[in-house]
Each structure stands twice: as structure tokens, then as C-alpha cells.
PQR file with spaces between the fields and no chain letter, atoms N, CA, C, O and H, PARSE charges and radii, in Angstrom:
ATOM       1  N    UNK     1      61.751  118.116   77.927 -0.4000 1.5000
ATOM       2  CA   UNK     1      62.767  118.754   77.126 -0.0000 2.0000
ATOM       3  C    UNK     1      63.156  117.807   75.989  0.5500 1.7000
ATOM       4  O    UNK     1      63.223  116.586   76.126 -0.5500 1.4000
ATOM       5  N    UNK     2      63.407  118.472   74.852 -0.4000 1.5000
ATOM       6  CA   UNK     2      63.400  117.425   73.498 -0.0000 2.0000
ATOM       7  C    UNK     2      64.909  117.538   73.442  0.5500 1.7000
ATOM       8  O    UNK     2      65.371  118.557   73.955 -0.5500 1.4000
ATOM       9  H    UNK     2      63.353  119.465   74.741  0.4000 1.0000
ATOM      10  N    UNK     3      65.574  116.866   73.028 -0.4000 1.5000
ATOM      11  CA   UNK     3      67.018  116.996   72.419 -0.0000 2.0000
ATOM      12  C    UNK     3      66.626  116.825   70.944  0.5500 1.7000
ATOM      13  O    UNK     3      65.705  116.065   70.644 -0.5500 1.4000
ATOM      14  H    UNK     3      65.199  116.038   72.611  0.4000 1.0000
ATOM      15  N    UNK     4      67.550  117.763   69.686 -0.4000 1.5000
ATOM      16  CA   UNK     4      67.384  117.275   68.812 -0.0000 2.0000
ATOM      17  C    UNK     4      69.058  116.377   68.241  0.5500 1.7000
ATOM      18  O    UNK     4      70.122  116.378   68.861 -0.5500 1.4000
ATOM      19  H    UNK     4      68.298  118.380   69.929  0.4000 1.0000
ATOM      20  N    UNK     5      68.776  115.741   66.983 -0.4000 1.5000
ATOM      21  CA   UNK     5      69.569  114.424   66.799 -0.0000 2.0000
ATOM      22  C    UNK     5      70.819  115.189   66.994  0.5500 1.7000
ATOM      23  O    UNK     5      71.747  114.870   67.738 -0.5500 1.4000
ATOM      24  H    UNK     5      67.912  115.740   66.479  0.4000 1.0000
ATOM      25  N    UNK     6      70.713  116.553   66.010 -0.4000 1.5000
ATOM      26  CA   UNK     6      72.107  117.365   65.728 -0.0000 2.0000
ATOM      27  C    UNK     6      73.067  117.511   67.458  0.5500 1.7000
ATOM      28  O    UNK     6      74.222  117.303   67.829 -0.5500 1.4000
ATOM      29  H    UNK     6      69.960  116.811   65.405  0.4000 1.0000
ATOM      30  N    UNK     7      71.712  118.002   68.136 -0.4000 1.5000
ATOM      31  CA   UNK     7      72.452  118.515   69.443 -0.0000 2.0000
ATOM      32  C    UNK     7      72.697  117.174   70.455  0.5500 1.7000
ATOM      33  O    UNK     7      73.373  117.169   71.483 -0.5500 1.4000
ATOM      34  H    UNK     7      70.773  118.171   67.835  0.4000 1.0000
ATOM      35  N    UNK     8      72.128  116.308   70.003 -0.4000 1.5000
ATOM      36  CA   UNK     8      72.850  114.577   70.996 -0.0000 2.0000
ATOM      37  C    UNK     8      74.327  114.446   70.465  0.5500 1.7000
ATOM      38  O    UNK     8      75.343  114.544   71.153 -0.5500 1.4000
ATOM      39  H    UNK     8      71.579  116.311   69.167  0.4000 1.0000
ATOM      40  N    UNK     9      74.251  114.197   69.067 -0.4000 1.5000
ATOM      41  CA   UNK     9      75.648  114.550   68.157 -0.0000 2.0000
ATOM      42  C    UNK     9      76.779  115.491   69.050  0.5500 1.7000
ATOM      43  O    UNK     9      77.907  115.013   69.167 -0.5500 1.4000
ATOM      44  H    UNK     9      73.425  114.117   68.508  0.4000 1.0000
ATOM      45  N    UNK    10      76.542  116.573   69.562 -0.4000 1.5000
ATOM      46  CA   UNK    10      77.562  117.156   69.783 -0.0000 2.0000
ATOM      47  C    UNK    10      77.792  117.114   71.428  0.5500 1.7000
ATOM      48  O    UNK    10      78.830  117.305   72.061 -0.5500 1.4000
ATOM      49  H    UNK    10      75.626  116.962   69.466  0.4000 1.0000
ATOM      50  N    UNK    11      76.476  116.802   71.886 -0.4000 1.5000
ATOM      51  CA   UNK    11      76.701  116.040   73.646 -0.0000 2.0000
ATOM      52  C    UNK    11      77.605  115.150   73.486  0.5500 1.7000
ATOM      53  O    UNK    11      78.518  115.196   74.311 -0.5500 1.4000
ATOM      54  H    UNK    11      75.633  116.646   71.372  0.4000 1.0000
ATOM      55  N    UNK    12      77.676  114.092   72.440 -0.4000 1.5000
ATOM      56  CA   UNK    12      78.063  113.004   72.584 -0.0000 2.0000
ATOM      57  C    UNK    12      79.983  112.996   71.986  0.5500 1.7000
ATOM      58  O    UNK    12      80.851  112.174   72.278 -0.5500 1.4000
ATOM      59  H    UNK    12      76.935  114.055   71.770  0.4000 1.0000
ATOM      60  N    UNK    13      80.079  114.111   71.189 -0.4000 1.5000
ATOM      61  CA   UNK    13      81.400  114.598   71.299 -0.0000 2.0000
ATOM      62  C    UNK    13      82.075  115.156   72.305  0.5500 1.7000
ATOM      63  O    UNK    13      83.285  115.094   72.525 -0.5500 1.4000
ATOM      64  H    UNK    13      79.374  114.779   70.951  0.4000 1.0000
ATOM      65  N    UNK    14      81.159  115.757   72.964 -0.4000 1.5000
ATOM      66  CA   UNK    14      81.774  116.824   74.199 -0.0000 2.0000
ATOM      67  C    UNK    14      81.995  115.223   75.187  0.5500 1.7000
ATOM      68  O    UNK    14      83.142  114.798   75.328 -0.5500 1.4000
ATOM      69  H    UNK    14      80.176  115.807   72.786  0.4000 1.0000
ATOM      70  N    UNK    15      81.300  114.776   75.547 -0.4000 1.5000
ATOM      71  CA   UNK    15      81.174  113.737   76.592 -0.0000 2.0000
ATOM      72  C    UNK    15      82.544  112.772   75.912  0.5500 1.7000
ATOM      73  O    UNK    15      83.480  112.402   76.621 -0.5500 1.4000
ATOM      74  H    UNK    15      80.369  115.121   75.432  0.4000 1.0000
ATOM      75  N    UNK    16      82.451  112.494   74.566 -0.4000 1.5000
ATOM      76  CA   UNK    16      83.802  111.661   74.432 -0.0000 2.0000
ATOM      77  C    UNK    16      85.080  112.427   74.410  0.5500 1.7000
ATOM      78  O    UNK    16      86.190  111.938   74.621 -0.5500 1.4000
ATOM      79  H    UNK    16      81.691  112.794   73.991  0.4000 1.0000
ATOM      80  N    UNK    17      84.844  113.564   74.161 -0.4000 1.5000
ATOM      81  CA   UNK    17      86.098  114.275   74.925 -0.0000 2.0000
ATOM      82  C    UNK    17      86.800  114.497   75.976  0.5500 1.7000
ATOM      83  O    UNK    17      88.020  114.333   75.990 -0.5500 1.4000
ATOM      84  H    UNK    17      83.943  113.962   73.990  0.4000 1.0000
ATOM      85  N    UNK    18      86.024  114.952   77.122 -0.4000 1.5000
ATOM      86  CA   UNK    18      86.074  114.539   78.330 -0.0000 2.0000
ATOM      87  C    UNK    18      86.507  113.575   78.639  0.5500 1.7000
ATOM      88  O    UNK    18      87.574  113.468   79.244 -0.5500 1.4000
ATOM      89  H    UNK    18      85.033  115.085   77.111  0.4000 1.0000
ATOM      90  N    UNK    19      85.565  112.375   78.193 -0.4000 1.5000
ATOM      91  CA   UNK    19      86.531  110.893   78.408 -0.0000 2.0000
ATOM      92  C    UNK    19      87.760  110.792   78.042  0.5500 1.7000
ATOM      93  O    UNK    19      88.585  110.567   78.928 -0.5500 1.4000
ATOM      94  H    UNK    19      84.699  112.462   77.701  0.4000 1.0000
ATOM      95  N    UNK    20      88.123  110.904   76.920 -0.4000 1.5000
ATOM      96  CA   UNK    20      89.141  110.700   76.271 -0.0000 2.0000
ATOM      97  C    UNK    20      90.240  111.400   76.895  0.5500 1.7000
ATOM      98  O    UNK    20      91.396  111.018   76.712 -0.5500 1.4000
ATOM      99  H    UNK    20      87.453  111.087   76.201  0.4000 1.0000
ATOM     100  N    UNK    21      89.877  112.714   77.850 -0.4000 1.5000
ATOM     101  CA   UNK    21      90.827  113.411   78.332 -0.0000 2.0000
ATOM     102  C    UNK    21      91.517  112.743   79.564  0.5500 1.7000
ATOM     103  O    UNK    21      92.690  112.489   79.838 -0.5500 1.4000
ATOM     104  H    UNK    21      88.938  113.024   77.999  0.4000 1.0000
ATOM     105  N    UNK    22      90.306  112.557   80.205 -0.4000 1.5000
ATOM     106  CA   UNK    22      90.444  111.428   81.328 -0.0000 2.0000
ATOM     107  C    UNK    22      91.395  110.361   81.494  0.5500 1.7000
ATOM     108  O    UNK    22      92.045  109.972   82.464 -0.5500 1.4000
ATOM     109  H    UNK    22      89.353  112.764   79.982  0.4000 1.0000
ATOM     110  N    UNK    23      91.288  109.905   80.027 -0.4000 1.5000
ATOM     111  CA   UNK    23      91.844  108.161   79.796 -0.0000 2.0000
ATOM     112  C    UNK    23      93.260  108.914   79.549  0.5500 1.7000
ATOM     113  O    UNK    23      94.226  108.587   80.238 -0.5500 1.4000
ATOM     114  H    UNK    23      90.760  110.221   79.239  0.4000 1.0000
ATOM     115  N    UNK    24      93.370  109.883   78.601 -0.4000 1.5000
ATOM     116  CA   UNK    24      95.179  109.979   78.450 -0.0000 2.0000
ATOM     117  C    UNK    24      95.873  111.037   79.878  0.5500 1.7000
ATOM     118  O    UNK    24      97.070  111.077   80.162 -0.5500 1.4000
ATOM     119  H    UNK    24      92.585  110.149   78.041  0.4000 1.0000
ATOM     120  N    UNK    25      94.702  111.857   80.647 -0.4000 1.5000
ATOM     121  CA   UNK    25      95.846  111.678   81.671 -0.0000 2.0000
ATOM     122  C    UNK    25      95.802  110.680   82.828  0.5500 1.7000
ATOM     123  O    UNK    25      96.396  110.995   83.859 -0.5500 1.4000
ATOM     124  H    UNK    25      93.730  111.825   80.416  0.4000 1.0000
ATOM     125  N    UNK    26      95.107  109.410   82.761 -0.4000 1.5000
ATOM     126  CA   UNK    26      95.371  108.348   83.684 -0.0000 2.0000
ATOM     127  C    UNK    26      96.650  107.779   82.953  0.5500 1.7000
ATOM     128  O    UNK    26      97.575  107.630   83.752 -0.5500 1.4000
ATOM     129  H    UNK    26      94.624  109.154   81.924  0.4000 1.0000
ATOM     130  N    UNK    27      96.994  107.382   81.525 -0.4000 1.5000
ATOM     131  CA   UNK    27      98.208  106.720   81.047 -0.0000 2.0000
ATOM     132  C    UNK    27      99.208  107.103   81.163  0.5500 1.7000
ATOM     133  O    UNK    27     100.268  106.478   81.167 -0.5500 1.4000
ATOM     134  H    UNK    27      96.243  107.503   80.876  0.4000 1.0000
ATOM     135  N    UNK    28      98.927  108.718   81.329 -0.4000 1.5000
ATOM     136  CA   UNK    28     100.566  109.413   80.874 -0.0000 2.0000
ATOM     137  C    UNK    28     100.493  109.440   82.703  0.5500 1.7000
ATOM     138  O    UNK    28     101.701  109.589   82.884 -0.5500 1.4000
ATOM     139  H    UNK    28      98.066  109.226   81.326  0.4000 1.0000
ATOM     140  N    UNK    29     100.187  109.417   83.434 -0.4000 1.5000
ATOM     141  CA   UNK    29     100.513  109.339   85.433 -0.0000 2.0000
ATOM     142  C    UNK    29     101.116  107.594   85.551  0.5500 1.7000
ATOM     143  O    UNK    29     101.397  107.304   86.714 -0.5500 1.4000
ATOM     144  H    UNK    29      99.205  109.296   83.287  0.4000 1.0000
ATOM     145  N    UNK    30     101.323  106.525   84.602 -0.4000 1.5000
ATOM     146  CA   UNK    30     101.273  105.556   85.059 -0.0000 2.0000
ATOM     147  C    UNK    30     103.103  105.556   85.390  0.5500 1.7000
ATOM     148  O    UNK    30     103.599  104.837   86.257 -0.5500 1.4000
ATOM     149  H    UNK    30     101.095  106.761   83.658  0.4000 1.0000
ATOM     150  N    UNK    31     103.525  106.051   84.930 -0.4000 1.5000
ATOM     151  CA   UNK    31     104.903  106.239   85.029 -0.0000 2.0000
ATOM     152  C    UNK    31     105.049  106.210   86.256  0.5500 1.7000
ATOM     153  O    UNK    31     105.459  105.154   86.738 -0.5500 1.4000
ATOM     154  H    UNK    31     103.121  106.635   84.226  0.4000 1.0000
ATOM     155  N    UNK    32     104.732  107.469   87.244 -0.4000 1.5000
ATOM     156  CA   UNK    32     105.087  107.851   88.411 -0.0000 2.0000
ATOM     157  C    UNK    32     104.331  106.936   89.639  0.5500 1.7000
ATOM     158  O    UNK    32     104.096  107.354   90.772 -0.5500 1.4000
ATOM     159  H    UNK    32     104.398  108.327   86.853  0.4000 1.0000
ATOM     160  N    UNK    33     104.073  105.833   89.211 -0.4000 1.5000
ATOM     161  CA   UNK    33     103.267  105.234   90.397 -0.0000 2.0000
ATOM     162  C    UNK    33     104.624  103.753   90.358  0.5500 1.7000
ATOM     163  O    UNK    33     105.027  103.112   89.387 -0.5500 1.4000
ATOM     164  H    UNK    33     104.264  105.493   88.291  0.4000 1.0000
ATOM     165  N    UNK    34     104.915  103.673   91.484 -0.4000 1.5000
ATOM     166  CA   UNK    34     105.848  102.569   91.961 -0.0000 2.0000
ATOM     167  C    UNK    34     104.901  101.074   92.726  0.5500 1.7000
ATOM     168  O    UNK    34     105.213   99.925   92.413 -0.5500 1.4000
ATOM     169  H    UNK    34     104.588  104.194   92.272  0.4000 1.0000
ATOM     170  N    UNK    35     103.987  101.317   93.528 -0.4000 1.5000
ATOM     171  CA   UNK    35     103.230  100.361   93.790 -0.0000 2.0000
ATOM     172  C    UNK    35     102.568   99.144   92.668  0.5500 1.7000
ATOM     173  O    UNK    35     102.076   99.507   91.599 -0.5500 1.4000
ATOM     174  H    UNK    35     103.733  102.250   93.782  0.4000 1.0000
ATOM     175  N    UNK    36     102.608   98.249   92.913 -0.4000 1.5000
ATOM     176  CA   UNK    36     102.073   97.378   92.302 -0.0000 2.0000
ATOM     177  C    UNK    36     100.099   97.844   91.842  0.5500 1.7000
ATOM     178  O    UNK    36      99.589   98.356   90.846 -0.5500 1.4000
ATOM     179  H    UNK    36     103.007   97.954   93.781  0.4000 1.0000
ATOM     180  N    UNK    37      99.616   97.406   92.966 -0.4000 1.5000
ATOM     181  CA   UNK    37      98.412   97.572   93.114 -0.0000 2.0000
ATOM     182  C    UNK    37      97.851   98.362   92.589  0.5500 1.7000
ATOM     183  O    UNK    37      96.883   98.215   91.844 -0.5500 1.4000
ATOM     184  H    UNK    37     100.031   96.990   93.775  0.4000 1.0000
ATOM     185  N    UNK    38      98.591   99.718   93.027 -0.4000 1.5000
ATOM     186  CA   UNK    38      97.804  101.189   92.437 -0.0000 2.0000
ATOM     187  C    UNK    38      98.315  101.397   91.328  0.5500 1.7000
ATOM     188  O    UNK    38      97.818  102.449   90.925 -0.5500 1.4000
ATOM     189  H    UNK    38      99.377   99.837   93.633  0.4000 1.0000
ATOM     190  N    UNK    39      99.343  100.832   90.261 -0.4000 1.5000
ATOM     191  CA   UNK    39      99.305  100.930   89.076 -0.0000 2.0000
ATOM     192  C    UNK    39      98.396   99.866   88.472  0.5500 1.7000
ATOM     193  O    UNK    39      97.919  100.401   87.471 -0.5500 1.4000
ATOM     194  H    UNK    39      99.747   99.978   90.589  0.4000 1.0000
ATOM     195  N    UNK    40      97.941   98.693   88.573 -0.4000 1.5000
ATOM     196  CA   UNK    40      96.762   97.964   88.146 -0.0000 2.0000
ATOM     197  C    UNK    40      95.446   98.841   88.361  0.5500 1.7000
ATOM     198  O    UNK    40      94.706   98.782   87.379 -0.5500 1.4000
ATOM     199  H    UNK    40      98.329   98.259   89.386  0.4000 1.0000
ATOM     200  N    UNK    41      95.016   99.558   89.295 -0.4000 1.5000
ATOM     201  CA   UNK    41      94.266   99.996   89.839 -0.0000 2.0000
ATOM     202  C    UNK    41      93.963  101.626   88.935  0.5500 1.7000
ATOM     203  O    UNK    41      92.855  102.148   88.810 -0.5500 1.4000
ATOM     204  H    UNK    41      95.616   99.606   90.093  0.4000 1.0000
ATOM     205  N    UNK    42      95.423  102.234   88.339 -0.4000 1.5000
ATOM     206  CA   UNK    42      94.963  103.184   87.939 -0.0000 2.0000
ATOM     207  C    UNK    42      94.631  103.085   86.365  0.5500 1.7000
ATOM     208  O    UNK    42      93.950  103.872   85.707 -0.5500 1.4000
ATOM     209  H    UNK    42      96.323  101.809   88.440  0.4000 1.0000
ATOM     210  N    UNK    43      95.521  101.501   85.776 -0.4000 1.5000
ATOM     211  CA   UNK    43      95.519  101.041   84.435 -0.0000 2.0000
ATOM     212  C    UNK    43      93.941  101.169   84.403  0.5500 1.7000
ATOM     213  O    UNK    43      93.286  101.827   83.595 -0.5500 1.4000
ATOM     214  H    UNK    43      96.074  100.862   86.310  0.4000 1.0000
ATOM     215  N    UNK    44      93.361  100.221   85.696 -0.4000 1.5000
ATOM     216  CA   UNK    44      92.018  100.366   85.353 -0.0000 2.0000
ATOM     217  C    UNK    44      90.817  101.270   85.033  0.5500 1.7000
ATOM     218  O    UNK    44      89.807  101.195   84.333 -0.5500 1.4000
ATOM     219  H    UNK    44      93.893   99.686   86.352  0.4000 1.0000
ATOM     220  N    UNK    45      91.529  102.381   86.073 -0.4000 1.5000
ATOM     221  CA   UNK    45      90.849  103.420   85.659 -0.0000 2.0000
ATOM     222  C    UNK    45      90.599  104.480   84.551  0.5500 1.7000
ATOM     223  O    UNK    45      89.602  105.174   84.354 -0.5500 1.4000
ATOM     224  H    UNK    45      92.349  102.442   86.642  0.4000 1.0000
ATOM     225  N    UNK    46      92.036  104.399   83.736 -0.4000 1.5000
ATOM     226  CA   UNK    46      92.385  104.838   82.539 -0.0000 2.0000
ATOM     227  C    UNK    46      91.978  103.627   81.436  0.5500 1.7000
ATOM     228  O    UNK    46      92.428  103.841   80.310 -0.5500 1.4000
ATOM     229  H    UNK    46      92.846  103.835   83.897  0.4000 1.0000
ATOM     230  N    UNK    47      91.414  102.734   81.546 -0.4000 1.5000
ATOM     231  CA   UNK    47      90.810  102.075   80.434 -0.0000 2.0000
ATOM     232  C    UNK    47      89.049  101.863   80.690  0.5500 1.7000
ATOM     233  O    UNK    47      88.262  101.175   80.039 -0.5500 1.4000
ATOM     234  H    UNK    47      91.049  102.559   82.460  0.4000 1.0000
ATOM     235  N    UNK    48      88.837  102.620   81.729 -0.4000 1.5000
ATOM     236  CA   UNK    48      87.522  102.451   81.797 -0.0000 2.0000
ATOM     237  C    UNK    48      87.090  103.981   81.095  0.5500 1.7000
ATOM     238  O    UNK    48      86.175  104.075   80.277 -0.5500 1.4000
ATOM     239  H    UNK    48      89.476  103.179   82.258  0.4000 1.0000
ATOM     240  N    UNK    49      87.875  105.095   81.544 -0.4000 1.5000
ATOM     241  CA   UNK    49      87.155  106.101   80.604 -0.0000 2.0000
ATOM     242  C    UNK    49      87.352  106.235   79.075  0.5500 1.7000
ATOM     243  O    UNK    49      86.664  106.680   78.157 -0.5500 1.4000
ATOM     244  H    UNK    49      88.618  105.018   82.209  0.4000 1.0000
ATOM     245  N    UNK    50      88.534  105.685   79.176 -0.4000 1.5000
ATOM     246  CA   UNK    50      88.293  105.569   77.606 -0.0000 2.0000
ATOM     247  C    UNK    50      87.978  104.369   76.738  0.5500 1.7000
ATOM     248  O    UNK    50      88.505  104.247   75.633 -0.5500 1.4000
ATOM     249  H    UNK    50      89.093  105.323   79.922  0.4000 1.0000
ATOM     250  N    UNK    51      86.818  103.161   77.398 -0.4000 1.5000
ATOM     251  CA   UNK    51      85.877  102.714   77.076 -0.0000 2.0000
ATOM     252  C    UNK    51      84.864  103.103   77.230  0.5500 1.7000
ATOM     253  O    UNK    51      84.014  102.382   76.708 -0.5500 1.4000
ATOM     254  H    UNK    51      86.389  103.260   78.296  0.4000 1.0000
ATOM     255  N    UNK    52      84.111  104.797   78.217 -0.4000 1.5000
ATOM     256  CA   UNK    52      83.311  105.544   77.900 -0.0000 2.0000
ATOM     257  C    UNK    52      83.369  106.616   76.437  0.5500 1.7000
ATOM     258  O    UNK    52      82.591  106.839   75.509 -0.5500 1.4000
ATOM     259  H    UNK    52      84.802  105.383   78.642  0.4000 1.0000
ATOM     260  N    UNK    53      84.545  107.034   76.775 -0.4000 1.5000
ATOM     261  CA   UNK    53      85.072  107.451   75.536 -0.0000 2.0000
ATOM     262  C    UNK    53      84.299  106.682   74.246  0.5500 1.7000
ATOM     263  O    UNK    53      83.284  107.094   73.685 -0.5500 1.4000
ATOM     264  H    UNK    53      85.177  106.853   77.528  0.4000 1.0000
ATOM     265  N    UNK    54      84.836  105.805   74.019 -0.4000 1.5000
ATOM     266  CA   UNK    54      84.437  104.769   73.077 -0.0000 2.0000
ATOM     267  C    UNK    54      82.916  104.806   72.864  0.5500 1.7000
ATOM     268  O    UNK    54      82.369  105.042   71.787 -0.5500 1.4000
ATOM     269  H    UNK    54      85.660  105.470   74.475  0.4000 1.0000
ATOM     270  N    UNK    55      82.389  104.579   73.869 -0.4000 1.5000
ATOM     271  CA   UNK    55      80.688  104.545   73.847 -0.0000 2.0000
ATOM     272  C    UNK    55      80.184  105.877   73.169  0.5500 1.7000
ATOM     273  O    UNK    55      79.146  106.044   72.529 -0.5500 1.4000
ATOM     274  H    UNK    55      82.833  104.387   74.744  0.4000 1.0000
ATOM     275  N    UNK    56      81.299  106.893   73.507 -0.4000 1.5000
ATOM     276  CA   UNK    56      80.361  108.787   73.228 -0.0000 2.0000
ATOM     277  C    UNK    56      80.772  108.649   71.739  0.5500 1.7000
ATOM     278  O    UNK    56      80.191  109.456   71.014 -0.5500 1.4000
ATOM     279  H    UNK    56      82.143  106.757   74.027  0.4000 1.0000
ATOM     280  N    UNK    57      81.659  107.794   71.100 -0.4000 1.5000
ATOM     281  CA   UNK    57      81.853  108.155   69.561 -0.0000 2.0000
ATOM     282  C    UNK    57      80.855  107.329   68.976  0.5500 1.7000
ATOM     283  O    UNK    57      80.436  107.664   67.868 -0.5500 1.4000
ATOM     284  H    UNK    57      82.131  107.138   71.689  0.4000 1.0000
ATOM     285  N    UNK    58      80.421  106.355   69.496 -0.4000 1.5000
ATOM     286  CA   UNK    58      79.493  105.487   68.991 -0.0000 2.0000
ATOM     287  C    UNK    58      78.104  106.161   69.287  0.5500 1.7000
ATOM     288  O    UNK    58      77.320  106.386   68.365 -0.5500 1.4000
ATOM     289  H    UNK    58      80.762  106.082   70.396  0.4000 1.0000
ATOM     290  N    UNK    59      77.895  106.390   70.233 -0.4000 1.5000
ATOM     291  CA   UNK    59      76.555  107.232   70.068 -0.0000 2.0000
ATOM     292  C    UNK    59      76.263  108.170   69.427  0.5500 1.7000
ATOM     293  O    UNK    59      75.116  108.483   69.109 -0.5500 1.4000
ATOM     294  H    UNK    59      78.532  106.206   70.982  0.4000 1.0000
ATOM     295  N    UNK    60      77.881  109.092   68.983 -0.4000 1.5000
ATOM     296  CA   UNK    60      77.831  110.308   68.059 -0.0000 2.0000
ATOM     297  C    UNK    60      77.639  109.970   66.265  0.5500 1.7000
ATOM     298  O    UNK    60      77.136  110.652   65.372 -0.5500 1.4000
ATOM     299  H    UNK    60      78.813  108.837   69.241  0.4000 1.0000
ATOM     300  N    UNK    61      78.394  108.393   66.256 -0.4000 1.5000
ATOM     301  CA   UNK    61      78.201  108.191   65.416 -0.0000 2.0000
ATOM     302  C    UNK    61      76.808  107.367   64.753  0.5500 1.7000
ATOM     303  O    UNK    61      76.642  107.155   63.552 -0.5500 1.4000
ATOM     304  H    UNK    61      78.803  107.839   66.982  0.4000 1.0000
ATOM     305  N    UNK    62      75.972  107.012   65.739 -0.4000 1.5000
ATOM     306  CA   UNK    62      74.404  106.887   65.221 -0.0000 2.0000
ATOM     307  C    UNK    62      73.756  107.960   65.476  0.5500 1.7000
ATOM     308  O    UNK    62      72.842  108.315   64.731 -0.5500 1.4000
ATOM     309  H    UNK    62      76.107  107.184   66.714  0.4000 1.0000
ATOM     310  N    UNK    63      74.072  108.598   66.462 -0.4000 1.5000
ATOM     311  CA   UNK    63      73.277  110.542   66.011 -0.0000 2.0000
ATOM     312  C    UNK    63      73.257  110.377   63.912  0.5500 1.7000
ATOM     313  O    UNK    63      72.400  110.118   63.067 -0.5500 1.4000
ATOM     314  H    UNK    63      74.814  108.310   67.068  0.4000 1.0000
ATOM     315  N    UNK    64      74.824  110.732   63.911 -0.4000 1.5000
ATOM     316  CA   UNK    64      75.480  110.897   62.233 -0.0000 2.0000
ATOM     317  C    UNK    64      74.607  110.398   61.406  0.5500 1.7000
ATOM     318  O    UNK    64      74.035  110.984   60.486 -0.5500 1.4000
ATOM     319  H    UNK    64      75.520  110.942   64.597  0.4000 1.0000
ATOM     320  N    UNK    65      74.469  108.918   61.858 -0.4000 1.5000
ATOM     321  CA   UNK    65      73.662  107.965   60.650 -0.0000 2.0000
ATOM     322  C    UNK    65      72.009  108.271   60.898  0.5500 1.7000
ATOM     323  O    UNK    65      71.286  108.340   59.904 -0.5500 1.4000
ATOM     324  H    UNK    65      74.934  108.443   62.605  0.4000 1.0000
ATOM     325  N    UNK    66      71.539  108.420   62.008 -0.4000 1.5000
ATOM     326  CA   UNK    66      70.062  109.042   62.324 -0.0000 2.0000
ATOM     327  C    UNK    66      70.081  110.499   61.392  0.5500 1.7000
ATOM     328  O    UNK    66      69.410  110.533   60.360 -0.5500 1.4000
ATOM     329  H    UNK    66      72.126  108.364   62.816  0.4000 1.0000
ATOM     330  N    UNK    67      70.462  111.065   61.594 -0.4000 1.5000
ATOM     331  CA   UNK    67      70.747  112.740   60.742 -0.0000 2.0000
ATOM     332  C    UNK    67      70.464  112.329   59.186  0.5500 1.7000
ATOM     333  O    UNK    67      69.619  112.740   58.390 -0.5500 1.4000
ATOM     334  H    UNK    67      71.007  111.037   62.432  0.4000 1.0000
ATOM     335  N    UNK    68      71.679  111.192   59.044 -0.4000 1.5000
ATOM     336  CA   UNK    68      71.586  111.158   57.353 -0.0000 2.0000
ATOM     337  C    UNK    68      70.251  110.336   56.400  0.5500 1.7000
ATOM     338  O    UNK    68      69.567  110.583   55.407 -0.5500 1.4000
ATOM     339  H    UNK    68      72.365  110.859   59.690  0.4000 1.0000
ATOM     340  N    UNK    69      70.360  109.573   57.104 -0.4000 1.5000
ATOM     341  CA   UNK    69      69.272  108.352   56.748 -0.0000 2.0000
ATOM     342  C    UNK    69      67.734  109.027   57.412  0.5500 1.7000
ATOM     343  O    UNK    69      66.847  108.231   57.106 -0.5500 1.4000
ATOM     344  H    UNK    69      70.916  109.372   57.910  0.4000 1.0000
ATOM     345  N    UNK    70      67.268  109.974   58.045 -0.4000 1.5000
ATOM     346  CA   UNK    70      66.082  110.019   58.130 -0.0000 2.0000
ATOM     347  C    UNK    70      65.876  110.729   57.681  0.5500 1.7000
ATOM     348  O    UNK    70      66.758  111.568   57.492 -0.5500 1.4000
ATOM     349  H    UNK    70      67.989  110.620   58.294  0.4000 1.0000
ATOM     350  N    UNK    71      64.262  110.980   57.053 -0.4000 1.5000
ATOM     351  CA   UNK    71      63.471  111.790   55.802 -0.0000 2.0000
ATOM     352  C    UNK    71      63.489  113.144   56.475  0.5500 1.7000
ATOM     353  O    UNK    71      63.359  113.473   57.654 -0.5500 1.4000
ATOM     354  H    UNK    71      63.546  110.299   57.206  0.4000 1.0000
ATOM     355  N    UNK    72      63.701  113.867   55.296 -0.4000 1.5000
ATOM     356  CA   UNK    72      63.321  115.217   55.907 -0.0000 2.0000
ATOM     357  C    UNK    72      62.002  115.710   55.355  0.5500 1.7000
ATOM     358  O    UNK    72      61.484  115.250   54.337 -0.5500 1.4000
ATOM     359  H    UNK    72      63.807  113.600   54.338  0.4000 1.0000
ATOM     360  N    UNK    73      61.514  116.644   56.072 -0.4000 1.5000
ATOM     361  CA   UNK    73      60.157  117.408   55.776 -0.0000 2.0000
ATOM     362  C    UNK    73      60.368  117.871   54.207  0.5500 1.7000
ATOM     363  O    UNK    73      61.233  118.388   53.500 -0.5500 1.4000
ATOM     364  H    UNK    73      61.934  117.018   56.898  0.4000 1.0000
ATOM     365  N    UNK    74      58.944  117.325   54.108 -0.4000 1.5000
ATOM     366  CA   UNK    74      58.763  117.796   52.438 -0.0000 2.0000
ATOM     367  C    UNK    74      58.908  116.747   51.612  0.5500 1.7000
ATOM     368  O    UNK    74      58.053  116.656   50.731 -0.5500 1.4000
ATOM     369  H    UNK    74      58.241  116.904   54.682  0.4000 1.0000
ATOM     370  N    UNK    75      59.899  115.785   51.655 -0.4000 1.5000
ATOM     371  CA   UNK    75      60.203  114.792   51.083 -0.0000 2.0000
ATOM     372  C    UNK    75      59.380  114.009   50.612  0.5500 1.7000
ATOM     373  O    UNK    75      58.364  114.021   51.307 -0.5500 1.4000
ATOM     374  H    UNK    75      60.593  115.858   52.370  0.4000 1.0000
ATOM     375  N    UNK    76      59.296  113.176   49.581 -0.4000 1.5000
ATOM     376  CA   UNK    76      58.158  111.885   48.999 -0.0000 2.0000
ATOM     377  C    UNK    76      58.560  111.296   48.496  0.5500 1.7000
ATOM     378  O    UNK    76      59.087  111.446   47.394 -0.5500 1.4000
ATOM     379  H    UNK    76      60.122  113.167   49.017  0.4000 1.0000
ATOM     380  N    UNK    77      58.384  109.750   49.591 -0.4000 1.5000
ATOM     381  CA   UNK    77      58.762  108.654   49.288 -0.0000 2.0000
ATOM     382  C    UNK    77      57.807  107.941   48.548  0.5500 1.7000
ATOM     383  O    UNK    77      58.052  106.797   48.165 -0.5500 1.4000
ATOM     384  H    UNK    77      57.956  109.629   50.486  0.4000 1.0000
């Protein structure tokens, strides 16, 4: 199965969305946690998806630059 660049591009939005959804409702729950532990524990978990997060904009954003910068058919260099 081929992916093309356009459609990694928009995997890679959907996937940093998701993350990103992830990461703000682990921050906005940190309130209601009284334990020590399990608020370190959930900090962690809310900064790990949205350092996936992070990764899906970066991959979306070399999809972007792959899209722009490569030749298209027909072209002569």
C-alpha cells in the first residue's frame, strides 16, 4: 500500500490532534489529583503525548516541505 505525501500530511495532523487532545485533557485533570505521586505520574503522562503531538506536526511539516520542494511531472530542470 503506497501512502501519498498529501495523505501522510493529513495522517500526521489527525495523529497530532489526537495527541494534542490527550496532552490538554491530562493538564486540565491535574487539579483534581491530591496525591503526590500520581500527580508527577500524570504530569508525565500529559507531557509525553504532547511530545507525540510535537513529533505529528513535525512530520506534517516535512510531508509540507516534501510536497513543495519536489518536481512535479512534466517539469525541466
Amino acid at each position: 500500500m503506497k501512502i501519498t505525501a498529501q495523505m501522510s500530511i493529513i495522517i500526521a495532523v489527525v495523529f497530532a490532534l489526537v495527541c494534542f487532545g490527550f496532552a490538554i485533557t491530562g493538564f486540565t485533570s491535574l487539579g483534581d489529583i491530591t496525591d503526590a505521586q500520581q500527580l508527577a505520574d500524570a504530569k508525565g503522562f500529559a507531557w509525553f503525548w504532547a511530545f507525540l503531538g510535537a513529533v505529528g506536526v513535525l512530520f506534517g511539516l516535512v510531508g509540507m516541505w516534501l510536497v513543495k520542494t519536489s518536481p512535479q511531472p512534466g517539469d525541466v530542470s
